[in-house]
N, C-alpha and C positions, 0 to 999 in steps of 0.2 A: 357509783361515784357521782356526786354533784360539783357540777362546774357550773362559778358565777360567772355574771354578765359585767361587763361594762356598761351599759347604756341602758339596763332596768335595774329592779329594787331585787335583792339577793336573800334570801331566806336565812343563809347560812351567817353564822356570826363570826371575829375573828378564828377563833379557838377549831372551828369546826373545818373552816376553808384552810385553815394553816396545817391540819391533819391530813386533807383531802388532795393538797398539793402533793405530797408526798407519796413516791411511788416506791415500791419495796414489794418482796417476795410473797407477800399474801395478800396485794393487790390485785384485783381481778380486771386488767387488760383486753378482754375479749370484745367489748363494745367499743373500744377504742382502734377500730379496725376502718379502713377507708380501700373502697375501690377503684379501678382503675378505671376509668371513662374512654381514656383514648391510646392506646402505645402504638409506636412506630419504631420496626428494626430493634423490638425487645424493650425497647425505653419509654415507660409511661409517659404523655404526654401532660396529661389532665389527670387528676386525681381527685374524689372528696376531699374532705376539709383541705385543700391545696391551693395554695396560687402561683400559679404560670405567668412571666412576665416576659412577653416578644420586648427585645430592642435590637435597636441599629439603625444606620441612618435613615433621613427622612425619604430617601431615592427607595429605602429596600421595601418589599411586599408584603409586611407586614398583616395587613388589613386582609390580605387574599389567604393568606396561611391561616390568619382566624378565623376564617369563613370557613377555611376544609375543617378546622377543630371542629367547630358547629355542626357540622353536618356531620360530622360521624358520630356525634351525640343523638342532633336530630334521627338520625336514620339509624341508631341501633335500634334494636328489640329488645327495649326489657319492661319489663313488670313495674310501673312505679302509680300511686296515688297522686302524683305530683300534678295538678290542674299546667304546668307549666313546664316544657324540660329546659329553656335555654332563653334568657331575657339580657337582649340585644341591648346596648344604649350608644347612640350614638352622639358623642361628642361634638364635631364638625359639621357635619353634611347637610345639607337644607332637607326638606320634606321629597321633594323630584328626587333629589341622587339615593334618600332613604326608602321610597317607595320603590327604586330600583334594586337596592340591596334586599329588602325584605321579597321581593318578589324571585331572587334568584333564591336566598334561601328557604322558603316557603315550598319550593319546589321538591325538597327533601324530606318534607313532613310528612307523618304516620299520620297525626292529627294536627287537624288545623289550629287547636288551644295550645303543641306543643311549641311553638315560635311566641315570644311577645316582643316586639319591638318599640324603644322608647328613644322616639326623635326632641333633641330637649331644642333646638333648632326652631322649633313651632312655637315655642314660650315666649318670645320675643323679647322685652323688657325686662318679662319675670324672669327671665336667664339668668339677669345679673343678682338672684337672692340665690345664694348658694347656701345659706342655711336650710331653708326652705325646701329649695330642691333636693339636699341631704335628706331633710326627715322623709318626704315623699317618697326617694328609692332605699329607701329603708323598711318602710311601711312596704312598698309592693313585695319588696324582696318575700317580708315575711308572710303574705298573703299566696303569693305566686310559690314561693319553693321549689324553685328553680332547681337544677342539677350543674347548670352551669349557666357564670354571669360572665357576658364578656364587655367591656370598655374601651370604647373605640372612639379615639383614643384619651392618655391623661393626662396630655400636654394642653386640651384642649378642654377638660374635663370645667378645672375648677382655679385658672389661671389667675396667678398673681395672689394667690390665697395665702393665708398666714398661719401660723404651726396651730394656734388650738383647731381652724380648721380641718387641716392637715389630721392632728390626733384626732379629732372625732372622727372623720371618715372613718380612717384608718381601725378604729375601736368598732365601727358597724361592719368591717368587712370580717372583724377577729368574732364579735359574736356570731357572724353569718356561717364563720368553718366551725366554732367550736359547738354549736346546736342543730344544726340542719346539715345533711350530705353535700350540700354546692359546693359545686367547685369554682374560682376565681381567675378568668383571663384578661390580663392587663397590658395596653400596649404603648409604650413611651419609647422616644426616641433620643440618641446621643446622651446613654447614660454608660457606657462602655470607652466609646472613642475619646479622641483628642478633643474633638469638637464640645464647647459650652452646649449644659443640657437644658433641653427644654421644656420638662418636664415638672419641673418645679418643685414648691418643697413638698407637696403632697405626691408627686413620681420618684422622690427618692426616697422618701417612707416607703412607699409600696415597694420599691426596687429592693431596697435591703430588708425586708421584713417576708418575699416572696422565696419559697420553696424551692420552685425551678424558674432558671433564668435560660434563654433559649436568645441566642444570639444571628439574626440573619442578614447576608449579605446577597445582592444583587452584582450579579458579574452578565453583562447581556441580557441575555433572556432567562439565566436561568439563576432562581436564588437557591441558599445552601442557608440551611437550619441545624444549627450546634447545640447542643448543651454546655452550656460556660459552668455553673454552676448549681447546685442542688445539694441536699443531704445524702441522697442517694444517688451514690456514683460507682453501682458495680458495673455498670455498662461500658464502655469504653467511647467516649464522645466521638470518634471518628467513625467508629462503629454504627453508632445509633443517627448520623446526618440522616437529612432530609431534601433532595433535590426537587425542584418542582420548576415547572415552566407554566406559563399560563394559558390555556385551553381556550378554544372557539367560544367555551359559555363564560367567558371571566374566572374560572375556578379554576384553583392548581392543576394539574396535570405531574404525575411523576415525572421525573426524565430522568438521567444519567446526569454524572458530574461529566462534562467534555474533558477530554485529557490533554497535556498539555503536548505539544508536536516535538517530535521525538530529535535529537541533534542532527539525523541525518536528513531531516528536513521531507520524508515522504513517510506518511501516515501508513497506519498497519496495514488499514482495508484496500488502501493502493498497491504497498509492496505486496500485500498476497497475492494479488491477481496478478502484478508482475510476475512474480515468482514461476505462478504456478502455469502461465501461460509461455512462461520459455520452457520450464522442464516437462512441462507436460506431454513431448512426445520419447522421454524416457529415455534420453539419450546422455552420455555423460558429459560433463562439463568442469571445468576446473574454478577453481574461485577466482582468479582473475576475470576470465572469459565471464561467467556468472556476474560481475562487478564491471563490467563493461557492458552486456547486454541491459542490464537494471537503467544503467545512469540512460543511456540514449532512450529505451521505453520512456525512463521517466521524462526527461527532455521533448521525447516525441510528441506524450501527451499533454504538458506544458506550452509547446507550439500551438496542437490543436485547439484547449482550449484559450489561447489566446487568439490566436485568429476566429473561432467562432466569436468571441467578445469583440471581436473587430466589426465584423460583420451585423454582430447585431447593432453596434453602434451607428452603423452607416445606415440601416434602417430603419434606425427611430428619426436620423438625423431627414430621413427623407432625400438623400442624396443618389440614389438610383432611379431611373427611368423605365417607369415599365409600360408606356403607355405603348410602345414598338413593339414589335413581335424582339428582338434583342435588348437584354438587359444594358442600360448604358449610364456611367456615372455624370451627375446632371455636374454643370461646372460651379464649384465653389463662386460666389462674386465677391469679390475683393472689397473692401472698408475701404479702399481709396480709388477712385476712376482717375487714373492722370490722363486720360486723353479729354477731361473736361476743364483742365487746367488752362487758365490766361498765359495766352504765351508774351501777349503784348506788356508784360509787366517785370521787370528786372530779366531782361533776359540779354543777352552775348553782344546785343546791336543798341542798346539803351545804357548797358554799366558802363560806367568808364573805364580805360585800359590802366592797368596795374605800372607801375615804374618799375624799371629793372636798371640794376646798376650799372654803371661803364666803366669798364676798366679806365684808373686814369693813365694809363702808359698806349689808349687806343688814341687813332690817329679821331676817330669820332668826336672824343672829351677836350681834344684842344681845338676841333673848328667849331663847337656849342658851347657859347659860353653857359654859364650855370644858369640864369636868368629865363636864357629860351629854356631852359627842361622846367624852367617853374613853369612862367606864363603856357607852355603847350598843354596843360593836365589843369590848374587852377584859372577862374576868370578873374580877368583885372577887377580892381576895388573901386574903380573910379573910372567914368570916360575922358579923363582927361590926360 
C-alpha cells in the first residue's frame, strides 16, 4: 500500500491514491501494524504511529510524567537502527533548567546517541521565525528517526500562531506517524477544564486530532493519570490510573491513591492495632464493651499525640531552661511592661472629680445653690 504525503511530491495520481484509500477484504493490513512502547496497568501508553496528549492544569506534573514516558523508552531493550530513540524539545526552559533536565534523563541511556535534546530557548531572536523552526524540526525528525517525540510544552511551543501555521505543523506531525514508527507526546494545558485554554489554535489541533488523551490531576503530593479518551477503550480508565508522587531524584515514584477517612473518623491501620490490642489476650467481649474500649484507646491516643505536639512546640519555642540540673519553663515576657508606665499623667490625683447628682428633695440641693456646683468643677471665664 502507498500512502501519500502531505509536505512532499507523491508519485501516485488521483485515480491510484483514491483506490489506495480504500480498505476492503483483499487488502493486505499486516504492515499496517504499530507497537506498543510503553503500557501501564494493561493500557498502552505510547504507541507507534500514535499521539498521546498529557493535559490539565498548569499546577499538575505533567512534565515529570513525560519524563517517566521517556525513560522507559530510553531504558528498554530493543533492537532498533534508529541513530536516535527519543528527541526531547523543550519549549520553555532556558539552557540551565534544560542542561538539568537532559542530565537526569541522560542518566537512563543504553547509548549516549539515544537522547537528543532541543533547547529552542538558545535561539534567541531566531525564536520568534516559527516557519523556520518548523522546517528545521521537521528536517531533524527525518534525519534522527526517533521512536518517540515529546514536546514540552505547546502552549509555549509556537504562541499566538495562526491556522495555516497551525495546519502545517499539524501535516509534519501526520507525515512523521504515517511513514516512520515515532511515536508523538504532547503536553498543553487547560484543554479539558472550565478554565480558558492556553494552548492555542495549534494545541487544539493536536488535542483533537490525538489518539490518547490522558488527563492528570495534582491533589498534594500525589498526581492521578486517567484516560479520558482514545479509540481504544477496552481497558477500563479506573482500572488503568496512574498514581505517582515525586521521588528524591525529581522522577515519578509510584505511590497509592490515599483513601479517603472513613465516617468513623479512625483510619484502618489505627483501628487494627486497636482492635487487635484489646482482643488480643483472647478473652470475650461484647460489642458494647468493644465500642467503649475503641473510642477511649482512640481518645487516649489523640491526647498523646497532642501533647507530644505540645511539647515539641515549647522546644522549638525555646521556652524551657536547661541550663540547671531541673528542667524549668523560662517566663514568657509580656508585650506590655506596666510597671514602666508614667504614673504622673491622667492618673486619680490630676483628673478632675466626676458630678454626681443630688437628689433635689436633699437637704444638700437647697443650702447649694446651682451656681456653686458650677463654679466648684469649671474655672471662672474672667477675673473679674
Amino acid at each position: 500500500m502507498e500512502i501519500n504525503y502531505y509536505r512532499h511530491v507523491n508519485v501516485q495520481g488521483y485515480d491510484e491514491s483514491w483506490q489506495a484509500c480504500q480498505f476492503n477484504a483483499d487488502t493486505d493490513l499486516t504492515p499496517l501494524r504499530s507497537n506498543d512502547l510503553v503500557s501501564i496497568n494493561g493500557l498502552p501508553y505510547l504507541r507507534q504511529h500514535h499521539v498521546t496528549f498529557l493535559t490539565g492544569r498548569e499546577t499538575c506534573r505533567a512534565h515529570h510524567f513525560a519524563k517517566h514516558l521517556a525513560i522507559q523508552v530510553l531504558s528498554a531493550d530493543q533492537s532498533s537502527t534508529a541513530s536516535s530513540k527519543v528527541l526531547w524539545i523543550d519549549t520553555l526552559n532556558g539552557p540551565h533548567v534544560g542542561a538539568a533536565i537532559f542530565s537526569e534523563l541522560s542518566q537512563h541511556v543504553q547509548d549516549k546517541q539515544d537522547l537528543h535534546y532541543l533547547c529552542l530557548d538558545v535561539l534567541g531572536g531566531l525564536r520568534d521565525d516559527h516557519w523556520w523552526i518548523m522546517r528545521n524540526i521537521e528536517q531533524l525528525i527525518g534525519q534522527l528517526k526517533p521512536q518517540l517525540v515529546v514536546i514540552d510544552d505547546i502552549d509555549h511551543f509556537f504562541p499566538l500562531c495562526g491556522i495555516r501555521l497551525a495546519t502545517e505543523f499539524n501535516r509534519v506531525v501526520r507525515d512523521s506517524l504515517n511513514h516512520s514508527d515515532t511515536a508523538f507526546l504532547f503536553i498543553g494545558y487547560n484543554l479539558t477544564g472550565k478554565k480558558a485554554c492556553t494552548a492555542g489554535l495549534l494545541g487544539k489541533m493536536l488535542f483533537t486530532s490525538a489518539n490518547d488523551i490522558f488527563s492528570l490531576s495534582t491533589v498534594r503530593d500525589v498526581t492521578s493519570v486517567r484516560h479520558l479518551n482514545g479509540y481504544d477503550m477496552h481497558v477500563n480508565p479506573d482500572d488503568a490510573q496512574f498514581h505517582f508522587s515525586i521521588g528524591p531524584d525529581n522522577l515519578p515514584l509510584e505511590t497509592r491513591l490515599p483513601r479517603k477517612a472513613p465516617a468513623s473518623g479512625i483510619d484502618d491501620d489505627t483501628l487494627t492495632g486497636i482492635v487487635g490490642d484489646i482482643i488480643g489476650n483472647g478473652h470475650d467481649i461484647t460489642p458494647q464493651d468493644l465500642l467503649a474500649q475503641v473510642k477511649a484507646r482512640h481518645n487516649q491516643l489523640k491526647r498523646d499525640c497532642r501533647d507530644a505536639a505540645l511539647l515539641d512546640q515549647i522546644n522549638r519555642l525555646n521556652l524551657l531552661d536547661h541550663t540547671s540540673g531541673d528542667t524549668t519553663i523560662n517566663p514568657i515576657p509580656s508585650p506590655l511592661d506596666i510597671s514602666k508606665l508614667a504614673h504622673s499623667v491622667n492618673n486619680s490625683l490630676t483628673l478632675p472629680p466626676h458630678l454626681h447628682p443630688v437628689p433635689s428633695g436633699s437637704p444638700s440641693a437647697a443650702t447649694q445653690p446651682d451656681s456653686l456646683c458650677r463654679d466648684s468643677v469649671a474655672a471662672p471665664l474672667s477675673s473679674n
